[in-house]
Each structure stands twice: as C-alpha cells, then as structure tokens.
N, C-alpha and C positions, 0 to 999 in steps of 0.2 A: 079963464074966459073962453067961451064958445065960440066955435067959428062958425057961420050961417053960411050955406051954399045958397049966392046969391038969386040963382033959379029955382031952388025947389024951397028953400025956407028951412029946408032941414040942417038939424049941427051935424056935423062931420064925427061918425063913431070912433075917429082917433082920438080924435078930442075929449071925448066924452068918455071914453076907456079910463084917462088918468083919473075923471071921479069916482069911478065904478068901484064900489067896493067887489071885494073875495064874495064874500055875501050877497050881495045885489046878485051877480051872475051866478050866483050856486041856486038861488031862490025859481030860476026858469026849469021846470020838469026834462025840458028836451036836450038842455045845455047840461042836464044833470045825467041825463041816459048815454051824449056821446061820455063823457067823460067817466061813467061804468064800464064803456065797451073800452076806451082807452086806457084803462084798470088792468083791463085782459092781455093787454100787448100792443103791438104798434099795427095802425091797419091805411089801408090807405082811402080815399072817400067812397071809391065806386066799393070798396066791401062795408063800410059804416052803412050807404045808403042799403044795403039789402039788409043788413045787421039788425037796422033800426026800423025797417020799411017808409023811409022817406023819401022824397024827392032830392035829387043830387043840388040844387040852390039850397034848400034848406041847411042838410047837411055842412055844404061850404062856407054856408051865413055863422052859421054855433060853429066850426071849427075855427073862422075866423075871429069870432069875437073872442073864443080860447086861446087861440094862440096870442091876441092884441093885448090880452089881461094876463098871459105867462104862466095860462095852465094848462095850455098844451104846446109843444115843437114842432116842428114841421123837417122834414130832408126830403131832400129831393133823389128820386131812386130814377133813371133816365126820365122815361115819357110822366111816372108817376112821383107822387106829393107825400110820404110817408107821414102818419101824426101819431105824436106818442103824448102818453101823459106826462105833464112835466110837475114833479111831486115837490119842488122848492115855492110854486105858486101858491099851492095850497097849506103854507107853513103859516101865514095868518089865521089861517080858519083852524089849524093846528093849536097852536100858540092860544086863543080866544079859548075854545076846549079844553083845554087841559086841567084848569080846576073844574069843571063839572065830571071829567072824568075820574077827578082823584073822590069828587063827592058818592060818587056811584061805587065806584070800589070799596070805599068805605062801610056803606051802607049793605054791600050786598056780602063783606066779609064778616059785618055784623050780625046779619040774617044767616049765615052760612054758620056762626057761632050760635045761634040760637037755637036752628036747628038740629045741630051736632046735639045738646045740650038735652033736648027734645026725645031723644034717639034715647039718652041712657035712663 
C-alpha cells in the first residue's frame, strides 16, 4: 500500500521503490546515463554533475532513486558522498537476459558457420 503525504498528495518514493521494477527504472535515459558513468568507477556528485552536464538536484534525485532500488551504493569520504555501481541490483535484469542472449549466440555462431562455409 501507498503512503500519501498528507500535504502535497504525493506517495512517498520509498514506498514506491518496493514496486519499482529493475526495468521501470532502467527505462529513464538519465537514470541510464548516471549509471554508465558509475560503470566507469566510483565518482562522487559534484564530478557526475560536470560528467553529465546536469544540475547537482537532478543528479541527487537519480542517484537517490539508485541507490533506494540497490543499483547504486553510496560511502561517505569526509565532507563527500562517494556512489558506485552496485552490480548484484542489476542481476534481475541479468537473469531475465540471459536466454535472449544464449538466442543471439546461437544464431550469430550459425551465421559465423555459414560464412566460413562461404569462404571455401
């Protein structure tokens, strides 16, 4: 169940994280760009925002919803916020993949045999 913030009418994105699928949040462009730059290594916000050329709210907003869904981490380095990618969140969207990937293998070892084939 939802929880309404009785003043603004809005559900609480805590709340709402636990229906979120791996998917739902992969499907936003911007929440898909931090988490190519956190591919790269661990960076901390004020480098994401130059990274990305975004506004440091935006940034903080997709970092927080990655870290709430367990696809990114967060450590705290004194004054700064460190976020890494955290690659066991993304083992559903893993997992879902993995027979389209064994189909594509397949299919391009068979064209890789046709070609050979081609050759002689």
């Amino acid at each position: 169940m939802f929880k309404i913030n009785a003043l603004t009418g809005i559900c609480l994105l805590g709340h709402i994280i636990g229906m979120t699928t791996s998917f739902e949040l992969l499907a936003d462009p911007t929440r898909r760009r931090v988490l190519d730059e956190l591919l790269k290594g661990e960076h901390s916000v004020g480098e994401l925002v130059k990274r990305l050329k975004m506004n440091q709210p935006a940034v903080s907003k997709q970092l927080r919803v990655l870290r709430e869904a367990g696809l990114a981490t967060v450590r705290i380095d004194a004054q700064r916020r460190i976020y890494r990618l955290n690659p066991e969140g993304l083992r559903e969207v893993d997992e879902w993949l993995a027979p389209y990937r064994a189909f594509w293998e397949g299919r391009l070892d068979a064209m890789e045999r046709t070609l050979e084939s081609m050759e002689d």
